[in-house]
Every structure is written in C-alpha cells, then in structure tokens.
C-alpha positions in Angstrom: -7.5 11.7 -1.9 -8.7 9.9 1.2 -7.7 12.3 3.9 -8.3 16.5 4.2 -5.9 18.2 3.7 -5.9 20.8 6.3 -6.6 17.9 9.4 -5.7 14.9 7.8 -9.0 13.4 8.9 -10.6 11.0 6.8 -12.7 12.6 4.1 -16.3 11.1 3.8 -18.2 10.3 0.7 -20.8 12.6 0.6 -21.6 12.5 -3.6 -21.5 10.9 -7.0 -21.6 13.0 -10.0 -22.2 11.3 -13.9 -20.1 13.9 -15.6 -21.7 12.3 -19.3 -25.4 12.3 -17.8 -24.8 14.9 -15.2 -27.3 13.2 -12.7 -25.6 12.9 -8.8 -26.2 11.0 -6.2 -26.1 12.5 -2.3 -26.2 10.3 0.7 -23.6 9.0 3.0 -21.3 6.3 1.1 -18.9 4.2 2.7 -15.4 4.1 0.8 -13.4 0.9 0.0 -9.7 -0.1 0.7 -8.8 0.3 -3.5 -10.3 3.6 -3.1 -7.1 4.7 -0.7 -4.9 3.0 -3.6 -3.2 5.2 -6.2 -3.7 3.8 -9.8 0.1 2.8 -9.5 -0.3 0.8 -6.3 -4.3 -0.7 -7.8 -1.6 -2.2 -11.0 0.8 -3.6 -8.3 -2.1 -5.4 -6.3 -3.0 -6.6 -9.8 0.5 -8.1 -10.7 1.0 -9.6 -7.4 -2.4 -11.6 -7.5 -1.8 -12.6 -10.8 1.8 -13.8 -9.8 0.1 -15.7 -6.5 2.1 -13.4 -4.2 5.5 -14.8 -5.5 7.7 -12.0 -4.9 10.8 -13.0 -7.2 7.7 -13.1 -9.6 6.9 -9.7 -9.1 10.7 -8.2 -9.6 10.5 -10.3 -13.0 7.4 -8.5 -13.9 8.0 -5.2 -12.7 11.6 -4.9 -13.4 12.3 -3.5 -9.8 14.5 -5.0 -6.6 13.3 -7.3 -3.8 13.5 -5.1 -1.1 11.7 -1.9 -3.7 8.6 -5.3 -3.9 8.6 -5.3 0.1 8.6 -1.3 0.1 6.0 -0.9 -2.0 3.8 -3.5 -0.4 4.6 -2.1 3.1 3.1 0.6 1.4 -0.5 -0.6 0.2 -0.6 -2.8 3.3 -0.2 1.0 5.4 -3.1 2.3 3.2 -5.1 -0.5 3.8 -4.4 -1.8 7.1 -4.5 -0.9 10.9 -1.2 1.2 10.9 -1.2 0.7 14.9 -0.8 -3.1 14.5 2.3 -3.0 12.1 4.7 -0.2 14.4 6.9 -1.9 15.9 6.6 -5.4 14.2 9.4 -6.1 11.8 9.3 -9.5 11.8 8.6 -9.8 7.9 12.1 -7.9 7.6 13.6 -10.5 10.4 12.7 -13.1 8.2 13.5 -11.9 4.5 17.2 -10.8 6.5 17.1 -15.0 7.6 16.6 -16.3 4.0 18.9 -14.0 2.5 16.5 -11.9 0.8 17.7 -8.5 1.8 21.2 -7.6 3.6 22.0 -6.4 7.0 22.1 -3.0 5.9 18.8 -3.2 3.6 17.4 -4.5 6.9 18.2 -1.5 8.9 17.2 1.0 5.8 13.6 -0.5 6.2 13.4 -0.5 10.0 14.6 2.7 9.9 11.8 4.0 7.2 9.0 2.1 9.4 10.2 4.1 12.3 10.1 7.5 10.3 6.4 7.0 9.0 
C-alpha cells in the first residue's frame, strides 16, 4: 500500500521489522518505484525486460491481447510516473491506431479509460 487510505496521501516509511530476528529499524526511509508495484505488475516489468520491450513478445509470453500489454503498462507507467505529464497525451494510442496495432474503437476504449482515471 503506497497511499492512506482515509486521504490518499502518500504513506511514508517510517519502520523495518525482521519478523525471524524480531530486531526493527525506525528512521525516515525513502520508498522505491517497485515498491508502488503489485507482485503481478513487478512479474510484468520482469517479462517485458527480458523480451527487450517487444510487445508482440510480451502477448506470446503472457498469453494476453495487444491492447490488454498497452493497458497494463499504462498502468505501471501511472504508478511510477508523473501522472500530470501523461493526461491528455495519447499519442502512444495515435500511433499503435497508425500501425494497425489496435482499432478505431480499441482507440477510443483507451482514451476514454485515460480520461476516467
């Protein structure tokens, strides 16, 4: 969990517990992108580095869709990313629409799920 769940501000690393030695450690520790990942999405940043970012790689390997790849990178990149920089930019979805990737109506499903985030 990176944010609270009452404010949705982001939650600070405050201690480290040993559950096998039971020794903690307080301070003030700074948290990592893979930290904001979910073990599903840390397995999907795996496979895509060991495919080199080939995304027809990554439906082979995963057994899932091209546009369901782009989804659930659009996802990780939100995660880890500044969100305000991506609104309004859908020029990776202009682009996969050009080359045939995706359809005119898979196009519109994802600019329309950008806009709802």
């Amino acid at each position: 969990m990176n944010n609270c769940p009452i404010c949705k501000s982001q939650l600070q690393v405050l201690e480290y517990h040993c559950s096998q030695c039971k020794i903690s450690f307080k301070g003030n520790f700074e948290s990592t992108w893979p930290a904001a990942l979910s073990e599903e999405q840390l397995e999907f940043v795996r496979t895509f580095i060991i495919v080199q970012g080939n995304i027809r790689e990554m439906e082979k390997a995963l057994g899932i869709s091209y546009p369901t790849v782009k989804n659930r990178l659009a996802e990780i990149i939100g995660k880890i990313a500044d969100r305000t920089a991506m609104l309004g930019d859908y020029t990776d979805v202009m682009h996969d629409l050009e080359q045939g990737f995706i359809s005119v109506e898979e196009a519109i499903a994802e600019i329309k799920h950008r806009r709802n985030k």
